[in-house]
C-alpha positions in Angstrom: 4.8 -10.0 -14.6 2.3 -7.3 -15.6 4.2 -4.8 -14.5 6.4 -5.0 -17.6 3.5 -4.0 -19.7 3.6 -0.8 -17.9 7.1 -0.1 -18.0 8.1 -1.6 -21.0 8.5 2.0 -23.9 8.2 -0.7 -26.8 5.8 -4.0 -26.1 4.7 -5.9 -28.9 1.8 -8.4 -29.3 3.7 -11.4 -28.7 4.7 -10.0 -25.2 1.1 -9.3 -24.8 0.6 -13.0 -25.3 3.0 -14.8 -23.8 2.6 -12.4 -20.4 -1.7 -13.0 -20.7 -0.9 -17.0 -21.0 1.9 -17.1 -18.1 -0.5 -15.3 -16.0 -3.2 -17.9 -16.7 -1.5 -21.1 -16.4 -0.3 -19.5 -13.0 -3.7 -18.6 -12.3 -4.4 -22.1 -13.0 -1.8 -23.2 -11.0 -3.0 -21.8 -7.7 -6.1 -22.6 -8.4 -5.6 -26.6 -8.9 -3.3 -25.8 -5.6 -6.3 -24.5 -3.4 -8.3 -27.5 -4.9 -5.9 -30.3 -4.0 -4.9 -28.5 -0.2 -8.3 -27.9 0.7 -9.0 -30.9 2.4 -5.4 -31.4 4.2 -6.2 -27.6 4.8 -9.2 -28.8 7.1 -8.0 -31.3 8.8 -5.0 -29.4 10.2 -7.0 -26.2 11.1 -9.4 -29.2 12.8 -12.6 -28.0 11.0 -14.2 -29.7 8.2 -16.2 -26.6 7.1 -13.1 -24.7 5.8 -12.1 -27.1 3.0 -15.3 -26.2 1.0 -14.7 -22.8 1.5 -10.7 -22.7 0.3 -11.9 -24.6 -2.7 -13.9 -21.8 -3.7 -12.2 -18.9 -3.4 -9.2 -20.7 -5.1 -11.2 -20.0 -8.2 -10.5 -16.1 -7.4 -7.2 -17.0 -8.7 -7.9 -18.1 -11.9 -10.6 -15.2 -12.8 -8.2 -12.5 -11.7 -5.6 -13.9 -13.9 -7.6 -13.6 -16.8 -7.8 -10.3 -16.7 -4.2 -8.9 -15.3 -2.8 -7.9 -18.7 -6.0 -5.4 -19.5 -5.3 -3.8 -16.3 -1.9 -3.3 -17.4 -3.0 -2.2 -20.7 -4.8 0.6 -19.2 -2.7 1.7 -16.5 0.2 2.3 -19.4 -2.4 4.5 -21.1 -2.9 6.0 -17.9 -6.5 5.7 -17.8 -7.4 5.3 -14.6 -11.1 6.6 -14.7 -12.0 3.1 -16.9 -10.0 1.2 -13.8 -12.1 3.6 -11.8 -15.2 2.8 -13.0 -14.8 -1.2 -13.5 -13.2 -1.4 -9.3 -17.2 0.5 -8.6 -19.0 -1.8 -10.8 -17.5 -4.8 -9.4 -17.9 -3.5 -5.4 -21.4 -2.4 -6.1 -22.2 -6.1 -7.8 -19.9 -8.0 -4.9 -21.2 -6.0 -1.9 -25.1 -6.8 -3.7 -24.4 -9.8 -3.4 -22.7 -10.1 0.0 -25.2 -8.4 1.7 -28.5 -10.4 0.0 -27.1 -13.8 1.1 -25.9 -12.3 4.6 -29.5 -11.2 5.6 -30.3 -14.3 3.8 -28.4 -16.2 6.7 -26.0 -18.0 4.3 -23.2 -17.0 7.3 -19.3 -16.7 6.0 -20.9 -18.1 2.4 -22.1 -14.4 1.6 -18.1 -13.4 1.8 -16.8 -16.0 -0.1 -19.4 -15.9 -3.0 -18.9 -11.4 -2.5 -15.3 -12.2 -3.8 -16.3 -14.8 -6.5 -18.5 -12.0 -7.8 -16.6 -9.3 -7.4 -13.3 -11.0 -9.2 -15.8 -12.2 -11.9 -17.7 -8.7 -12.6 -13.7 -6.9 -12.4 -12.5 -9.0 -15.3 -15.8 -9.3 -17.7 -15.7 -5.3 -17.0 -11.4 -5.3 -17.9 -12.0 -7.1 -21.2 -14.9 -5.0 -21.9 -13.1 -1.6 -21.7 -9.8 -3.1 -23.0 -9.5 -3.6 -26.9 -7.0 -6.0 -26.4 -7.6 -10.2 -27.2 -5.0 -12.9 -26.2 -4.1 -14.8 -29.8 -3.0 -18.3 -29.2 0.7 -18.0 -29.3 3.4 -18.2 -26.4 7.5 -17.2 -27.1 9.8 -19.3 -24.4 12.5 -16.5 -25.5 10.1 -13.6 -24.8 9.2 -15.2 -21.4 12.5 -15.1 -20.6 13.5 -11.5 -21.7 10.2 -10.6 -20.0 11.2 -12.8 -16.7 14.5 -11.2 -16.2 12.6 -7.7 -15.1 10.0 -9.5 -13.2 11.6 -12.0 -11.2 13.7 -8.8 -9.1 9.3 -7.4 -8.6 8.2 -10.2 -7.4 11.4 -10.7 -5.5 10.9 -7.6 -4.0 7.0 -8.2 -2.9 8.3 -11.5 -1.4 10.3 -9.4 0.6 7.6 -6.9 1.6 5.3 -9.6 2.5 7.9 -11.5 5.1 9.1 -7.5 6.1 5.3 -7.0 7.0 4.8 -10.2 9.1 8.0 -10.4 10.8 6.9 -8.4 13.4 3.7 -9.9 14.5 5.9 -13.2 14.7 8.6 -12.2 17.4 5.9 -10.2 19.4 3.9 -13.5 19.5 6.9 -16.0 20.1 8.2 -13.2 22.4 5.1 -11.5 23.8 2.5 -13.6 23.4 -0.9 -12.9 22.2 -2.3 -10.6 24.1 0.2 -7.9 23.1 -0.2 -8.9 19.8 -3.7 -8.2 19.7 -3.2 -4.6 20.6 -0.4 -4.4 18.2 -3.0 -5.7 15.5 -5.3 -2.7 16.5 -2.6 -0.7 16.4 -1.6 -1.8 12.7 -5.4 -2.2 11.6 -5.7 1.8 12.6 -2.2 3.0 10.9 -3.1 0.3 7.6 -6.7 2.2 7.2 -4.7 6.1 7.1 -2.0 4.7 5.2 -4.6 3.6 2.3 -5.6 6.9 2.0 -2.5 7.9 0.6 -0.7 4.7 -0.9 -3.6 3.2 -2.5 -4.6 6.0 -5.1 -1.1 7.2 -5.7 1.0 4.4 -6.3 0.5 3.1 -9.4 -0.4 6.5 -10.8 3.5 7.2 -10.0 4.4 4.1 -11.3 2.8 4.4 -15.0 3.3 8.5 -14.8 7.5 7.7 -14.3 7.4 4.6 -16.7 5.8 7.0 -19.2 8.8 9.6 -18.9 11.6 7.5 -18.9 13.0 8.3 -22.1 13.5 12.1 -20.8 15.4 12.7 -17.9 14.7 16.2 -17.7 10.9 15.3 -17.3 11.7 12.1 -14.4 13.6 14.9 -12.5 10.9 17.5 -13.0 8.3 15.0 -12.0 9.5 13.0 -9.2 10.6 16.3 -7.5 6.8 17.1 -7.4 6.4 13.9 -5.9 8.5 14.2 -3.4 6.8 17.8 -2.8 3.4 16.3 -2.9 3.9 13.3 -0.5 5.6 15.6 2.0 2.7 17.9 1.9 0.2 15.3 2.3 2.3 12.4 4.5 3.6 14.5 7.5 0.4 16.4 8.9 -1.6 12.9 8.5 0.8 10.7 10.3 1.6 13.5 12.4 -2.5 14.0 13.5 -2.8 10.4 14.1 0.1 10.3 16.4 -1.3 13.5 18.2 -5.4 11.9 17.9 -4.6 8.3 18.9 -5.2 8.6 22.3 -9.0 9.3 21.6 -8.9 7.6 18.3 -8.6 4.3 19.4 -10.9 4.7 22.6 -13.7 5.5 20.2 -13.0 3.2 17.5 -12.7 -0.3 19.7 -13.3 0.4 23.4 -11.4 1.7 26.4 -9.6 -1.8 26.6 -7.4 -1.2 24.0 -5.7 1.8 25.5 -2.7 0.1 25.5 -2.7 0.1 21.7 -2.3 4.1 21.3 1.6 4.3 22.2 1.7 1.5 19.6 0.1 3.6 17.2 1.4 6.9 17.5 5.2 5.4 17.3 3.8 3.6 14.2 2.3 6.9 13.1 5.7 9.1 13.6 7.9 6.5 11.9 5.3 5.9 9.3 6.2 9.5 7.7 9.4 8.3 5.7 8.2 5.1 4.8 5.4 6.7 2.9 7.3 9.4 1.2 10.4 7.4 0.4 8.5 5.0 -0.8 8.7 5.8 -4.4 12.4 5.6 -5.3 11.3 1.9 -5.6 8.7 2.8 -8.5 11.5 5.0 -9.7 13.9 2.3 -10.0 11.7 -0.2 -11.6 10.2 2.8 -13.8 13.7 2.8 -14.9 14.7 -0.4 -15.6 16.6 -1.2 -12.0 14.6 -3.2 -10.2 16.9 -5.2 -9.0 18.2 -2.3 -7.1 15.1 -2.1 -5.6 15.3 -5.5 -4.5 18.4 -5.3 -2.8 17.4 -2.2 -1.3 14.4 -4.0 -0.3 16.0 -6.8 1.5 19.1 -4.8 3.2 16.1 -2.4 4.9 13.9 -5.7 5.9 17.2 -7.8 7.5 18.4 -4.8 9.5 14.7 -3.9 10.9 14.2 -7.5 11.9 17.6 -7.6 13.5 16.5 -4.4 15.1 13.4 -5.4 16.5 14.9 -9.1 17.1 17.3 -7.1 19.6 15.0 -4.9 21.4 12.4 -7.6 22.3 15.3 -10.2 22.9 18.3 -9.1 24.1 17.2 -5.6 25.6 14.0 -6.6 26.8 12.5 -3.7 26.1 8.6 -4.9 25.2 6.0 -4.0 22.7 6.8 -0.3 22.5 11.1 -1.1 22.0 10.1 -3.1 18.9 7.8 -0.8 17.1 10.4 2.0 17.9 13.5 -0.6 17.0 10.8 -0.4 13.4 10.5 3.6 13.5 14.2 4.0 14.1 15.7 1.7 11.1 12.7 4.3 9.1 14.2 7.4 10.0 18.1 6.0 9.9 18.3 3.0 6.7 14.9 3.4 4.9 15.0 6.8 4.3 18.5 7.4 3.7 19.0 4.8 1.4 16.2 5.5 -0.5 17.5 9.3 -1.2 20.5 7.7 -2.3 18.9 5.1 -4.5 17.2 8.2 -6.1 20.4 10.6 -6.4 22.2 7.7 -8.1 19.0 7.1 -10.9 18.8 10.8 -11.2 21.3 12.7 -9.7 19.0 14.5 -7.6 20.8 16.0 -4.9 19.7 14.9 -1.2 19.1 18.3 -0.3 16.6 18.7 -3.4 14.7 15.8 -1.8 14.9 16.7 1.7 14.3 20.5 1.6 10.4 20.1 0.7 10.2 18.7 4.1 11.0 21.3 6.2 7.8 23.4 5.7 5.2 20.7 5.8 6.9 20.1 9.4 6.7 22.8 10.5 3.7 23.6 9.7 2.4 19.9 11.4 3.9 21.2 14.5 1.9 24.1 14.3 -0.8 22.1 13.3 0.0 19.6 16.4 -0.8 22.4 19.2 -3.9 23.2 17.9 -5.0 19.5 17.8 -3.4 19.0 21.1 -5.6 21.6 22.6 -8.8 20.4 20.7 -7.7 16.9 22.1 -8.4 18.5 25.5 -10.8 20.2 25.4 -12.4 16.7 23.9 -11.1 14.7 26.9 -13.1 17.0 29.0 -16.2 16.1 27.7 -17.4 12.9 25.9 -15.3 12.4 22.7 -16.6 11.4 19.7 -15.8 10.4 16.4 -17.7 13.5 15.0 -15.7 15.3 17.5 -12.5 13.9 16.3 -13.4 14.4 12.3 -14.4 18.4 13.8 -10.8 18.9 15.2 -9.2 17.3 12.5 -11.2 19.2 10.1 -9.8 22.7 11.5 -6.4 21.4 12.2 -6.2 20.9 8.4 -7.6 24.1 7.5 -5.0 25.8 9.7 -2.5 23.5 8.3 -3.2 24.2 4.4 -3.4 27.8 5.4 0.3 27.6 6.2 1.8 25.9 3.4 -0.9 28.1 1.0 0.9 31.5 2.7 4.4 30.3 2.3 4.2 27.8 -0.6 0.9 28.1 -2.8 3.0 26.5 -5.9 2.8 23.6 -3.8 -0.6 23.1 -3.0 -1.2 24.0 -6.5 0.6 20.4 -7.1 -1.2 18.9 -4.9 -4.6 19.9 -6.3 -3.5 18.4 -9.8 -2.2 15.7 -8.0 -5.1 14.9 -6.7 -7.5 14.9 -9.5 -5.7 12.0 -10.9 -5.2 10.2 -8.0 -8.2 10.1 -6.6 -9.2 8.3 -9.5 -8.3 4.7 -7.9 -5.9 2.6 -9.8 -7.6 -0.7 -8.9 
């Protein structure tokens, strides 16, 4: 429900209330949930030892949720150097920790009492940056003005988290588990590039779009730069994983997961729209539509399941059909619909949003070659991951070198793009 905060242009101190004491009887909530299913917890999962352990990082919930509407608070004022600075504090105490009672031999302990400390230093730091204090008072009619926007959200996370999984379930009832291990590498590998990008950016978009909305002028203007911006950035890093994979993996986890690299560069390839598409959804919500983004949401998660449900089942066509069956639905729903989710909020032509794509691929493809060859000549001798960052390194040189001849307005927005997002949102 915090995500009102942010998009709401007017939000009075009621809202601010009844949203902080929502979040904490939920908190509450899951954490009286964890309590009460711990034990049940342990005897299905046959080990005694787990119970403990699920009672105590069930308190995570609750401390989290005591700090949720501070975030909020500061992401609306857009200043994400405090969030920033609080997400360092609270790694540096929670790793501190971690580590000290790992060397100390307290085992899987020193992780669960790293997140108990880590939650705990994130919100004593939130409430110290935040001027904001919850007042005891609750409105039944604002939790309901407030609901109707939040419900489509958390709808559409719902969504994302059963569109996420889906996969890893028909591979295994299909499959089996061996398969899915090296589709797990395979997803572990594209998760850890995909952060890169998504998890600096996103809510920066989100509050930058929320904070425009009464203009327009200025949500066309921006969200064109985003689109710029994302193409720039999205289609040479997708596109040098797919061409690095075969000695990325190798290096990272052993020549027995070979079989993951096919896995990962169709992952790679169809990953490209699904990472610059991927804001018309903060668009839509930034705009006061998110139940368009819902339904967008869950039309684009049935058809890929169908998709892959098909290509594993009917046409037999193992591991690699389903993660194409995925990059296929990216390339022909995801992306298409998402342009058109955008034209109709803005009236932003499809050719406005496609055209910034055509020199950041071509200049990947030049990139490509010359990481293809380096890839080679790397085969040749013993690879390494200092190899790999080296030919990466000059494949991105020759890369901005491109864009910078034909296009320097654009890597001019991505240079003030980046000072803000590289200040991490949470």
């Amino acid at each position: 429900m915090v995500a009102v905060i942010v998009q709401r242009v007017d939000i009075t101190d009621e809202d601010l209330d009844t949203v902080f004491w929502t979040n904490l009887i939920v908190g509450c909530a899951l954490t009286i949930s964890g309590l009460v299913l711990s034990n049940p917890l342990g005897v299905l999962l046959s080990d005694e030892r787990v119970s403990p352990i699920i009672r105590a990082l069930s308190i995570v919930f609750l401390i989290s949720s005591a700090g949720n509407v501070q975030m909020a608070l500061l992401r609306r004022q857009m200043d994400f150097r405090s969030l920033a600075i609080r997400t360092m504090i609270a790694k540096a105490f929670g790793g501190l920790v971690g580590v000290t009672l790992a060397i100390a031999g307290y085992g899987v302990w020193s992780l669960v009492w790293q997140a108990l400390t880590y939650s705990s230093i994130n919100t004593i730091a939130l409430w110290k940056m935040s001027d904001w204090r919850p007042r005891l008072r609750f409105s039944f009619d604002r939790l309901h003005h407030l609901s109707r926007f939040s419900i489509s959200i958390l709808g559409a996370r719902f969504v994302n988290y059963i569109d996420k999984y889906s996969d890893r379930l028909l591979i295994g009832v299909f499959l089996g588990t061996t398969m899915l291990g090296y589709y797990s590498i395979a997803v572990k590998t594209y998760a850890m590039v995909e952060e890169v990008f998504q998890g600096s950016s996103y809510q920066v978009v989100f509050a930058t779009l929320s904070k425009f909305q009464g203009s327009m002028d200025k949500i066309k203007t921006t969200f064109r730069k985003i689109i710029s911006v994302s193409s720039i950035l999205i289609v040479p890093l997708f596109t040098g994983l797919a061409v690095l994979a075969p000695l990325l993996v190798p290096s990272l986890y052993g020549a027995k997961w070979e079989t993951s690299v096919p896995l990962l560069q169709i992952m790679a390839l169809g990953g490209i729209p699904l990472n610059i598409f991927v804001f018309s959804g903060n668009l839509a919500i930034a705009l006061g539509k998110p139940s368009w983004h819902f339904k967008l949401r869950v039309l684009v998660a049935l058809t890929r399941f169908l998709c892959m449900a098909i290509a594993i089942g009917a046409l037999g066509w193992g591991i690699n059909g389903v993660v194409a069956a995925s990059a296929i639905v990216s390339y022909l729903v995801y992306m298409p619909l998402n342009a058109l989710l955008t034209r109709r909020l803005t009236s932003i032509q499809l050719s406005d949003q496609f055209t910034p794509l055509l020199l950041p691929v071509g200049a990947s493809m030049v990139m490509a070659l010359c990481l293809v060859a380096g890839t080679h000549l790397l085969a040749s001798a013993n690879s390494s991951l200092f190899g790999i960052g080296l030919i990466s390194l000059l494949g991105g040189l020759i890369y901005i070198c491109m864009i910078w001849i034909f296009r320097p307005d654009m890597v001019r927005d991505l240079i003030r793009f980046s000072r803000l997002a590289l200040v991490r949102s949470k």
